[in-house]
Biopython code that builds the backbone (N, CA, C, O; Angstrom):
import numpy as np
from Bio.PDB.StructureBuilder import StructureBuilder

atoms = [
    (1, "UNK", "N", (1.644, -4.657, 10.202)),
    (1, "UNK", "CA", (2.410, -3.474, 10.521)),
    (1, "UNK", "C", (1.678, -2.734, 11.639)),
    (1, "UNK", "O", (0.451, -2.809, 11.714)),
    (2, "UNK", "N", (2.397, -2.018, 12.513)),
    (2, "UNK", "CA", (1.700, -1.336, 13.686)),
    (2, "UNK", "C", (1.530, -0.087, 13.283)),
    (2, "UNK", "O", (2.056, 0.343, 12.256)),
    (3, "UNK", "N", (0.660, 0.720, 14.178)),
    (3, "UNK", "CA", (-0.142, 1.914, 13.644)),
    (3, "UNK", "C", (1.313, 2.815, 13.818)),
    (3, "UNK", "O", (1.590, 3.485, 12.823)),
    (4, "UNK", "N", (2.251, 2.903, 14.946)),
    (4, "UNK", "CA", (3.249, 3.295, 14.753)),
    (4, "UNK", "C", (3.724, 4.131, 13.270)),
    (4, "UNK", "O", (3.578, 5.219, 12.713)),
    (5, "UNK", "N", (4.612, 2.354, 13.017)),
    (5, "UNK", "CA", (5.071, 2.285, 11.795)),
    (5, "UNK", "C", (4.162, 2.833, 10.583)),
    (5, "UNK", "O", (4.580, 3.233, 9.497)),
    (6, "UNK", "N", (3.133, 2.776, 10.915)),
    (6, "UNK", "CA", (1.898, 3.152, 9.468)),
    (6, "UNK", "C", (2.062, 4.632, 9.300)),
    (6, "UNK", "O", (2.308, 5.327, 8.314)),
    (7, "UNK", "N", (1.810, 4.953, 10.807)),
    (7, "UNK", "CA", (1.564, 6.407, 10.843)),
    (7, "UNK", "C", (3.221, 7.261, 10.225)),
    (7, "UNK", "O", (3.093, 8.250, 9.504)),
    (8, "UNK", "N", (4.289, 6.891, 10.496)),
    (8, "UNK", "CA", (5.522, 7.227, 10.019)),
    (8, "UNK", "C", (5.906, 7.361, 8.469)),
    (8, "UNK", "O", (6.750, 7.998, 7.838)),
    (9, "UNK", "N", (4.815, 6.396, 8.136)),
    (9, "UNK", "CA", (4.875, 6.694, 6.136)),
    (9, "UNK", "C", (4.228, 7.048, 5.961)),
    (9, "UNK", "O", (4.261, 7.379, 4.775)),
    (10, "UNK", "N", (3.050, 7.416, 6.589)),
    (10, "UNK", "CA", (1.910, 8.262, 6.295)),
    (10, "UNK", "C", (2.842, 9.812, 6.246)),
    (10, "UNK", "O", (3.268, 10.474, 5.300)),
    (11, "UNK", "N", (2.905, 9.986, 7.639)),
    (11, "UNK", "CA", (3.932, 11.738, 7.733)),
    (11, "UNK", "C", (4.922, 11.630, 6.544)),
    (11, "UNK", "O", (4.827, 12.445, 5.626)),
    (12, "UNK", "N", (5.676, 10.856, 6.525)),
    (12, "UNK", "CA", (7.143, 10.955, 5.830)),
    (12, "UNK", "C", (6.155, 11.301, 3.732)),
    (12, "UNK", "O", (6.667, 11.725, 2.695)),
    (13, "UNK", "N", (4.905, 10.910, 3.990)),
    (13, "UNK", "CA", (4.134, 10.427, 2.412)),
    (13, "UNK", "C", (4.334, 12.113, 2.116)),
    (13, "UNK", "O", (5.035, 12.777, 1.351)),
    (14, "UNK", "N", (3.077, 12.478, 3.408)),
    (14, "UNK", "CA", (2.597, 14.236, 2.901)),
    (14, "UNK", "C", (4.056, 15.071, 3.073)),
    (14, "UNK", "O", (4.173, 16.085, 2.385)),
    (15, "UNK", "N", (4.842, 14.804, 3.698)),
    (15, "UNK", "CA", (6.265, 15.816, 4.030)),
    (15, "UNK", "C", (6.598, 15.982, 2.398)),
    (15, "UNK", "O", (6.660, 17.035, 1.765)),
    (16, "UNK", "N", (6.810, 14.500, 1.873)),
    (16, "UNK", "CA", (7.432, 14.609, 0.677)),
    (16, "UNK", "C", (6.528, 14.738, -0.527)),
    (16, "UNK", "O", (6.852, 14.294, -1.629)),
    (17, "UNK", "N", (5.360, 15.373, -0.284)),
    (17, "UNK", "CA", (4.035, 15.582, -1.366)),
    (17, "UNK", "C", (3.851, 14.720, -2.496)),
    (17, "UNK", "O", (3.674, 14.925, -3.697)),
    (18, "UNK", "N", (3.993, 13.117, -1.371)),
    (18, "UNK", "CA", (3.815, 12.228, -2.359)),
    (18, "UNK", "C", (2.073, 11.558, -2.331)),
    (18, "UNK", "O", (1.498, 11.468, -1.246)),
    (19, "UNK", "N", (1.685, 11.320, -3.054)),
    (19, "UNK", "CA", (-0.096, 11.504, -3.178)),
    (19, "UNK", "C", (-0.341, 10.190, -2.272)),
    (19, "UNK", "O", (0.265, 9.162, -2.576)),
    (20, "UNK", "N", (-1.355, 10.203, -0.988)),
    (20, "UNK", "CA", (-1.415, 9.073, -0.583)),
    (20, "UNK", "C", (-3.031, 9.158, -0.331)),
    (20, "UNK", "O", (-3.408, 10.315, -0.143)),
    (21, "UNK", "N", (-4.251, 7.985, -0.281)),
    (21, "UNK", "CA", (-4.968, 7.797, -0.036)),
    (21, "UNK", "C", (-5.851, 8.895, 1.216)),
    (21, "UNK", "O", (-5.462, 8.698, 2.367)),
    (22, "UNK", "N", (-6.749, 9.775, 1.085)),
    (22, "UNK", "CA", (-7.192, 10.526, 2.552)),
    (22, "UNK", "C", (-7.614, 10.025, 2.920)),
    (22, "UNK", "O", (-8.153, 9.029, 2.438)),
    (23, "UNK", "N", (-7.656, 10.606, 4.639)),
    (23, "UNK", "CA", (-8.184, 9.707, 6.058)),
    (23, "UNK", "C", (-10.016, 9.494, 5.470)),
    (23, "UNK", "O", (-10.649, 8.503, 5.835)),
    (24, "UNK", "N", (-10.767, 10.764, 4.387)),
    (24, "UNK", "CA", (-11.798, 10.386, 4.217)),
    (24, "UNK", "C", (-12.399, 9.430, 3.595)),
    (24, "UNK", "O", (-13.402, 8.816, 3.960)),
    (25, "UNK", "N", (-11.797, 9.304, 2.671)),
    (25, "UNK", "CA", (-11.421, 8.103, 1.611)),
    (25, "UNK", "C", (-11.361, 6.617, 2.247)),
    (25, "UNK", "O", (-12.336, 5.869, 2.328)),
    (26, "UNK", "N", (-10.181, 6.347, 2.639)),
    (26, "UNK", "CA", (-9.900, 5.450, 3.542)),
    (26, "UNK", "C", (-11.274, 5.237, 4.248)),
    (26, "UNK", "O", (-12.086, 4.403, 3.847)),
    (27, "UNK", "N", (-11.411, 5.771, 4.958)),
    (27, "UNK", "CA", (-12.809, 5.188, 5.862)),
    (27, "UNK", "C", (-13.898, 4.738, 4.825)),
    (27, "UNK", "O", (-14.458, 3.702, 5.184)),
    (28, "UNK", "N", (-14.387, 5.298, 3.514)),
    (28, "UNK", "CA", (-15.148, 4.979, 3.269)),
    (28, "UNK", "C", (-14.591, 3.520, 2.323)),
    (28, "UNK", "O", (-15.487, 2.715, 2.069)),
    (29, "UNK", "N", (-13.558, 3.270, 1.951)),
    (29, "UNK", "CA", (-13.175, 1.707, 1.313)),
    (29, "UNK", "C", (-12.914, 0.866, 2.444)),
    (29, "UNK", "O", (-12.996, -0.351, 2.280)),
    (30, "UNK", "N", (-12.502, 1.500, 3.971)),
    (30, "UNK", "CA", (-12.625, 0.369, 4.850)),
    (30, "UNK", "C", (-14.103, 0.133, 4.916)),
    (30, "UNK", "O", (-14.223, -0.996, 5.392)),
    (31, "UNK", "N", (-15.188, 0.593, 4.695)),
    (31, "UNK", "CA", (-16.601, 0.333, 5.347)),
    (31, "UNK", "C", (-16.792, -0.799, 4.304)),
    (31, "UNK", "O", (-17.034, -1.942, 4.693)),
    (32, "UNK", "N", (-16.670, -0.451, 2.760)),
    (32, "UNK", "CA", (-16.584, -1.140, 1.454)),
    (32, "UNK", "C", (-16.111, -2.809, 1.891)),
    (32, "UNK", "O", (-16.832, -3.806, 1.860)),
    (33, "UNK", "N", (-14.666, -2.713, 2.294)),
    (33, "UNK", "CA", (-13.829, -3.600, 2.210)),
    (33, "UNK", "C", (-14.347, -4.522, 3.505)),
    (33, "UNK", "O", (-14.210, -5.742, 3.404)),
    (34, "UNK", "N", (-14.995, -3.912, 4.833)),
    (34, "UNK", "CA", (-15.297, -4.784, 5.600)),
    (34, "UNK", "C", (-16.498, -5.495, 5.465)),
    (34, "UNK", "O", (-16.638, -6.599, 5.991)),
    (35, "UNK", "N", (-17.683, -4.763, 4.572)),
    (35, "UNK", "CA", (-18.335, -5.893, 4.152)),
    (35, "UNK", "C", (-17.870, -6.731, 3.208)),
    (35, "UNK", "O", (-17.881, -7.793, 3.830)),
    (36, "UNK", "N", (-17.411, -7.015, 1.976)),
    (36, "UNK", "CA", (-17.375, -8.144, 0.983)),
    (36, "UNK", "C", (-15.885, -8.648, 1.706)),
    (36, "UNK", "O", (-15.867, -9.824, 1.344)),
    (37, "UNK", "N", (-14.755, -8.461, 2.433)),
    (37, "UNK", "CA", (-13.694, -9.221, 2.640)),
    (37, "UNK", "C", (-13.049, -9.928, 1.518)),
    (37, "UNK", "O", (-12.915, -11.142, 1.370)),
    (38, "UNK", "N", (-12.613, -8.812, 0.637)),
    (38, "UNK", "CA", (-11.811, -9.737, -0.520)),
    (38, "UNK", "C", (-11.141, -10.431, -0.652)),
    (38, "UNK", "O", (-10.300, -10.095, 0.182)),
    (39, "UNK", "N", (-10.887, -11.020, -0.973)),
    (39, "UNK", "CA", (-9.677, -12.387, -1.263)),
    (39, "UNK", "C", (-8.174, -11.582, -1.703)),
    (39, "UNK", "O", (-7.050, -11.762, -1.236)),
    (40, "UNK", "N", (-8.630, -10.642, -2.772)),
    (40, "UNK", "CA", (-7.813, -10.412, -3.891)),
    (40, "UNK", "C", (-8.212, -8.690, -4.098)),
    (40, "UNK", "O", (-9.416, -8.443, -4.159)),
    (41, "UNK", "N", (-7.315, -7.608, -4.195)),
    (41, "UNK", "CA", (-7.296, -6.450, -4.235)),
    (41, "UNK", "C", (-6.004, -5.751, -5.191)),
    (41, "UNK", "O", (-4.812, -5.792, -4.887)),
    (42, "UNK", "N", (-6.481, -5.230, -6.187)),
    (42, "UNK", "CA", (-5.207, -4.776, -7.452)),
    (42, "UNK", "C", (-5.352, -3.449, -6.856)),
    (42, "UNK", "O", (-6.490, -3.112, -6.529)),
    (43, "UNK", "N", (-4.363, -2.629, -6.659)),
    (43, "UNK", "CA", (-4.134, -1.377, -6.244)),
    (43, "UNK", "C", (-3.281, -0.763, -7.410)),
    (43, "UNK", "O", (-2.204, -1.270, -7.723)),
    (44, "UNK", "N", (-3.755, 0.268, -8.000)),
    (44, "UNK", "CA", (-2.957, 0.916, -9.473)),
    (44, "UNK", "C", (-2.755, 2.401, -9.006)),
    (44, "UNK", "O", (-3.662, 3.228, -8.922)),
    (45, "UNK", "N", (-1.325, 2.636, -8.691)),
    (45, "UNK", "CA", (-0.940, 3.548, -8.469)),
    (45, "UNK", "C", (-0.121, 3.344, -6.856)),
    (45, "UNK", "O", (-0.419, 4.091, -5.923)),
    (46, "UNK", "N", (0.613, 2.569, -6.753)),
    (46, "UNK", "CA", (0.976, 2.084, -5.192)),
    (46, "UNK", "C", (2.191, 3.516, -4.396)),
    (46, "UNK", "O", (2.677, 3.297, -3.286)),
    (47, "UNK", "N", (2.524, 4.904, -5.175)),
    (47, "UNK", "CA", (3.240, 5.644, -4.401)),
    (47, "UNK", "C", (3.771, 4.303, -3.303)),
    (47, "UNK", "O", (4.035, 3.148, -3.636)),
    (48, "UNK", "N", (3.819, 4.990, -1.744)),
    (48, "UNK", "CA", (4.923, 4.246, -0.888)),
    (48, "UNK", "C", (4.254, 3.231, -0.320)),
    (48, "UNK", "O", (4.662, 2.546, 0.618)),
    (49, "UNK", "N", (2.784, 3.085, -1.126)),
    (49, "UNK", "CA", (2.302, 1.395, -0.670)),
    (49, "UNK", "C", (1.280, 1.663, 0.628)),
    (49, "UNK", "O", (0.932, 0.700, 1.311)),
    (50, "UNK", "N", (0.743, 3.225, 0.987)),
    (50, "UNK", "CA", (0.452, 3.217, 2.674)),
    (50, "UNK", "C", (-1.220, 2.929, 2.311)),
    (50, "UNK", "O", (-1.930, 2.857, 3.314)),
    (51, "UNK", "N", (-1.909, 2.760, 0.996)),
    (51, "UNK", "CA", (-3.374, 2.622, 1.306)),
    (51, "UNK", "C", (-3.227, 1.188, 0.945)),
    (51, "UNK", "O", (-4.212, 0.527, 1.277)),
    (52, "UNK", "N", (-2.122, 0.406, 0.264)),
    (52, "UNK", "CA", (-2.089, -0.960, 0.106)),
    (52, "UNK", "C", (-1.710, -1.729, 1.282)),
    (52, "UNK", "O", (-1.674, -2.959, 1.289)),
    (53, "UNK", "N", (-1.327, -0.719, 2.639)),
    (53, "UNK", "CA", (-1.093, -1.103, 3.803)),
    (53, "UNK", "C", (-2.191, -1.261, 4.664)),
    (53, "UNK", "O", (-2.339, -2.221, 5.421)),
    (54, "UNK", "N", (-3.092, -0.145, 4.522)),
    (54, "UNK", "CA", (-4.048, -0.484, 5.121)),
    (54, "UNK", "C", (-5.354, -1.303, 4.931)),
    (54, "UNK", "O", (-6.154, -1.761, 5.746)),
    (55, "UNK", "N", (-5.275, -1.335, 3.143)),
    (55, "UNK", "CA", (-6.171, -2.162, 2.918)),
    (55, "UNK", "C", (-6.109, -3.856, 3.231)),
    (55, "UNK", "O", (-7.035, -4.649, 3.062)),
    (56, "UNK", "N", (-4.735, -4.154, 3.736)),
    (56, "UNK", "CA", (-4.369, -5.259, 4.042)),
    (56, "UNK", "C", (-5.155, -5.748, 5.013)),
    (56, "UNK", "O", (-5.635, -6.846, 4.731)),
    (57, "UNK", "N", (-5.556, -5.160, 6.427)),
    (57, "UNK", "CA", (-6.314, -5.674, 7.617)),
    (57, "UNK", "C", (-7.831, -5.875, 6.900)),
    (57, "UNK", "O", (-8.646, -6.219, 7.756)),
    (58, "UNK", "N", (-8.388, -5.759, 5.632)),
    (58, "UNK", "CA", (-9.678, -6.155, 4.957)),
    (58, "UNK", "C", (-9.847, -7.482, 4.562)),
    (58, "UNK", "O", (-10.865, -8.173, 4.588)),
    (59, "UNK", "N", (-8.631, -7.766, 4.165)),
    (59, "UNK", "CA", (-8.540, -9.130, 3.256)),
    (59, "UNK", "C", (-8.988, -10.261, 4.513)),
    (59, "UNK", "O", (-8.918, -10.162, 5.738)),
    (60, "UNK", "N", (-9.486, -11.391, 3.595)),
    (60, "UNK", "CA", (-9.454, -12.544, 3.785)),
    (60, "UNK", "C", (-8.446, -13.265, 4.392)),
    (60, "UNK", "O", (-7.390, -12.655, 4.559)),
    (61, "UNK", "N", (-8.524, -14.720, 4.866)),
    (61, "UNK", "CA", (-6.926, -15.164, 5.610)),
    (61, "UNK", "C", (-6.365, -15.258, 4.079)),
    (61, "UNK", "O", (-7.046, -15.133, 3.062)),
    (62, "UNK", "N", (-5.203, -15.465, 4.143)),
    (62, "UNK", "CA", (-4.284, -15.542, 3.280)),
    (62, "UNK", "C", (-4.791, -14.609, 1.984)),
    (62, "UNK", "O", (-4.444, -15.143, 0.931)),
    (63, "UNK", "N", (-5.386, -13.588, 1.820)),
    (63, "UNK", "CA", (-5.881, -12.747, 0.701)),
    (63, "UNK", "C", (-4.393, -12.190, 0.458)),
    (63, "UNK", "O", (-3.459, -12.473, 1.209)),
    (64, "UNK", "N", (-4.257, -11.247, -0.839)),
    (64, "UNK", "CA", (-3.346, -10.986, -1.648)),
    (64, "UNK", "C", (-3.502, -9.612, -1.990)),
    (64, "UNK", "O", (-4.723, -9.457, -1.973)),
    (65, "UNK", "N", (-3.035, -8.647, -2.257)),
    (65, "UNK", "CA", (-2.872, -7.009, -3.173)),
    (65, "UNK", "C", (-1.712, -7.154, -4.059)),
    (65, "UNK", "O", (-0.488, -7.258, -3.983)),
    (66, "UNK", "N", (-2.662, -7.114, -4.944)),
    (66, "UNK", "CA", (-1.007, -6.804, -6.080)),
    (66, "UNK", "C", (-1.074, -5.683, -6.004)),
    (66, "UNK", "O", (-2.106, -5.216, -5.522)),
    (67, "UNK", "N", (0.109, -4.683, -6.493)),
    (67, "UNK", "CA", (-0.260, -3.261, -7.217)),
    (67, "UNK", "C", (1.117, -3.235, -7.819)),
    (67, "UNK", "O", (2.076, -3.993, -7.672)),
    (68, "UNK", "N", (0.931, -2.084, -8.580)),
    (68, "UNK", "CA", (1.003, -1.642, -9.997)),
    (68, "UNK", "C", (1.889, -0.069, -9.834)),
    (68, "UNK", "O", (1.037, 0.734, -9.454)),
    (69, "UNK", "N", (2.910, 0.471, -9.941)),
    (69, "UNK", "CA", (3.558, 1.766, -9.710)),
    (69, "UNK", "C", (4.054, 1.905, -11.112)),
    (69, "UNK", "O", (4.689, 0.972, -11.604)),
    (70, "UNK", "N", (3.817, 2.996, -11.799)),
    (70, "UNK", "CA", (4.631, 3.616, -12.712)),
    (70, "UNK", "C", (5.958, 4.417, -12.713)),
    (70, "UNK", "O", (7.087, 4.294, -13.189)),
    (71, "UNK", "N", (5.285, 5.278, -11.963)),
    (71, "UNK", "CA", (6.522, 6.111, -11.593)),
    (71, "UNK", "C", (7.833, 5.282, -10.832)),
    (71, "UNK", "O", (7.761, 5.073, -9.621)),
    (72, "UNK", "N", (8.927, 4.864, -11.549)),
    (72, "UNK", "CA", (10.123, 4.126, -10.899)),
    (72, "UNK", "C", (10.764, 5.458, -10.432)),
    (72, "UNK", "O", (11.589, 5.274, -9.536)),
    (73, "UNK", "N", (10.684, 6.096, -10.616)),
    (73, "UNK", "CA", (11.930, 7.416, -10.263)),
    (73, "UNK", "C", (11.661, 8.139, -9.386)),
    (73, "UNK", "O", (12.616, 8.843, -9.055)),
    (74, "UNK", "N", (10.193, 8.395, -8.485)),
    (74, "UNK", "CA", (9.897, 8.601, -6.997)),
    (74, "UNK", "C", (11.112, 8.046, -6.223)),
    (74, "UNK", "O", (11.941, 7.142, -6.324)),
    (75, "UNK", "N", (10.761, 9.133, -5.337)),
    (75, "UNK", "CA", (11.589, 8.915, -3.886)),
    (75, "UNK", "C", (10.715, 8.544, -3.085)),
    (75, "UNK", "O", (9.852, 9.100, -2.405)),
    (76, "UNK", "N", (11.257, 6.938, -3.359)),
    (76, "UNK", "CA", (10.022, 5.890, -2.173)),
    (76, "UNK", "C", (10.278, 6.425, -0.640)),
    (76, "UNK", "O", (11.090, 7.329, -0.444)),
    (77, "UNK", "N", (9.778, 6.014, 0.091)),
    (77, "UNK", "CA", (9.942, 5.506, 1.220)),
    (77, "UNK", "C", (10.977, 4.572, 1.503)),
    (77, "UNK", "O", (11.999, 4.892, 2.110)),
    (78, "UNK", "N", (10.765, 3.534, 1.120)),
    (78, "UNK", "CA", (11.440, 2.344, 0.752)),
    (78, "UNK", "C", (11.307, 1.949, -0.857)),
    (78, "UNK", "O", (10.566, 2.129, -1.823)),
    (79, "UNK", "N", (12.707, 1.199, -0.419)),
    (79, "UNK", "CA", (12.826, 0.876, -2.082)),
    (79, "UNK", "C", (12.103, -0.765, -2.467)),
    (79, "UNK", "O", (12.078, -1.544, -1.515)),
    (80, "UNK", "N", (11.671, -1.150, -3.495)),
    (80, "UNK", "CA", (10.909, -2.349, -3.228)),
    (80, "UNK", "C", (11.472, -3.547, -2.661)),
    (80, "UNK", "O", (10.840, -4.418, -2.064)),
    (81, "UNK", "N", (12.990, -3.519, -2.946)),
    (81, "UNK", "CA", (14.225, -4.232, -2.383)),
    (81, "UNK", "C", (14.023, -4.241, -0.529)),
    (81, "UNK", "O", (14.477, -5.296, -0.088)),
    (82, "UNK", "N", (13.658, -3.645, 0.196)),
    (82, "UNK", "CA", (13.570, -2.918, 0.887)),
    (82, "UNK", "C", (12.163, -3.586, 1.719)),
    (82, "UNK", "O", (12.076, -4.063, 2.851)),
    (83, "UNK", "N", (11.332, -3.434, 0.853)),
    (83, "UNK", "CA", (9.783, -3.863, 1.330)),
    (83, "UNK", "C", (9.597, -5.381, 1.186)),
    (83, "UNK", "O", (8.789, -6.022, 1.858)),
    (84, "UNK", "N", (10.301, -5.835, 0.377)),
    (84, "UNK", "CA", (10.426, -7.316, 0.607)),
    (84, "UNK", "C", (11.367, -8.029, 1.566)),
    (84, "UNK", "O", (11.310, -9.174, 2.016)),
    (85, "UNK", "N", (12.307, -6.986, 1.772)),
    (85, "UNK", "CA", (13.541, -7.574, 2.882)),
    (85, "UNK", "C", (12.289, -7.623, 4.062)),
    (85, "UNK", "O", (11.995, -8.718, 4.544)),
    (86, "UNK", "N", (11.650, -6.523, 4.450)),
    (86, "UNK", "CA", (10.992, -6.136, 5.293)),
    (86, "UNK", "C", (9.745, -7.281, 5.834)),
    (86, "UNK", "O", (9.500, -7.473, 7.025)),
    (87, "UNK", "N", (9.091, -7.923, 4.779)),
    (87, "UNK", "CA", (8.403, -8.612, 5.031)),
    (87, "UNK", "C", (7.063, -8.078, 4.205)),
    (87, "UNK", "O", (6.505, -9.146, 3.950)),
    (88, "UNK", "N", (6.311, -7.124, 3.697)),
    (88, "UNK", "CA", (5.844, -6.163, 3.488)),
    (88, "UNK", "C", (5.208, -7.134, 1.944)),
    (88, "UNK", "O", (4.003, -7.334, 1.792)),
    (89, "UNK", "N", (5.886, -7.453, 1.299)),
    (89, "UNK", "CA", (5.562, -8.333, 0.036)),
    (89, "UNK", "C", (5.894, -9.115, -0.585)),
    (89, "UNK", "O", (6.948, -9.376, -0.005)),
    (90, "UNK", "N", (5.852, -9.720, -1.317)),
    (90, "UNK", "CA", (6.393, -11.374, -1.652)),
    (90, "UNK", "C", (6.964, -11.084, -2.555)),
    (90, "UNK", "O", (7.861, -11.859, -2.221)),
    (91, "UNK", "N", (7.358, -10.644, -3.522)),
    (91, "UNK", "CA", (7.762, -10.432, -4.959)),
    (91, "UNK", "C", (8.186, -9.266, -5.392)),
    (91, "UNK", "O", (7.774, -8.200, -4.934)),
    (92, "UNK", "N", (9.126, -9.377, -6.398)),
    (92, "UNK", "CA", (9.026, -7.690, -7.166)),
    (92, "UNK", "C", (9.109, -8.018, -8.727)),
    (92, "UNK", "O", (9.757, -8.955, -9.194)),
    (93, "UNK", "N", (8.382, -7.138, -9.433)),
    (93, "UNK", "CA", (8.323, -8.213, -10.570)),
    (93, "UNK", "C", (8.632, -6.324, -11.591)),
    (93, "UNK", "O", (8.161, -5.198, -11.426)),
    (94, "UNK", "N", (9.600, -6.905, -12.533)),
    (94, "UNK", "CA", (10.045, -5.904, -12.849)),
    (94, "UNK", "C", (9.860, -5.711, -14.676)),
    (94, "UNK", "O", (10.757, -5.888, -15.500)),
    (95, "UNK", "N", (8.583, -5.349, -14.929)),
    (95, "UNK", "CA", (8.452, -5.279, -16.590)),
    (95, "UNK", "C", (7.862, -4.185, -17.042)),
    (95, "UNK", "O", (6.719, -3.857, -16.723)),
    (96, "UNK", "N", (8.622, -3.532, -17.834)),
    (96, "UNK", "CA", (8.217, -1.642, -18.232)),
    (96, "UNK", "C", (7.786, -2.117, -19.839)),
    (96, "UNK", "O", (8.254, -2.903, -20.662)),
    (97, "UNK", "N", (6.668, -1.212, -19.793)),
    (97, "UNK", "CA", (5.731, -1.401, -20.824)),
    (97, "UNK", "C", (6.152, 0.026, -21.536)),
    (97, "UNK", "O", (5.591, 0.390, -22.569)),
]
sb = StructureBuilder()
sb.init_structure("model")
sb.init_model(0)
sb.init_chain("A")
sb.init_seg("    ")
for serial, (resi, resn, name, xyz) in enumerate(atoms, 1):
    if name == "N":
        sb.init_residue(resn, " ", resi, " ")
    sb.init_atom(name, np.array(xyz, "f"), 0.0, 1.0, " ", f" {name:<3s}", serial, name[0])
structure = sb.get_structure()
């Protein structure tokens, strides 16, 4: 995804005071993430997906993020229907505990 596009769900995240990862934060799991290069990253709590976006440029080739959203009744960004049309993720896997 281009910084563009990143930056557009980032604004559209805080407009709609939906909780997203801070720029301080972020820097310090990119420093994290660029040394060990994970394979594999579980993200619990995915709101509109924008720190599971960025943690993407960390991974390994073909590495993976699952994550995990509770809240179904947010006003995504996109709907997960939406993020997979998009290209964005492979799956939607739909089981309420």
């Amino acid at each position: 995804m281009n910084s563009v596009e990143l930056e557009k769900i980032k604004k559209k995240a805080l407009e709609d005071k939906v909780p997203i990862i801070m720029d301080d934060t972020l820097e310090v799991v990119a420093k994290i993430l660029t040394e060990i290069k994970p394979n594999k990253i579980l993200e619990i709590g995915t709101a509109v997906g924008y720190s599971a976006i960025c943690f993407s440029e960390y991974l390994q080739e073909n590495g993976k993020i699952d994550t995990i959203e509770r809240d179904t009744e947010r006003d995504h960004y996109m709907t997960a229907q939406e993020a997979l049309e998009y290209g964005l993720i492979d799956g939607i896997m739909d089981k309420r505990i």
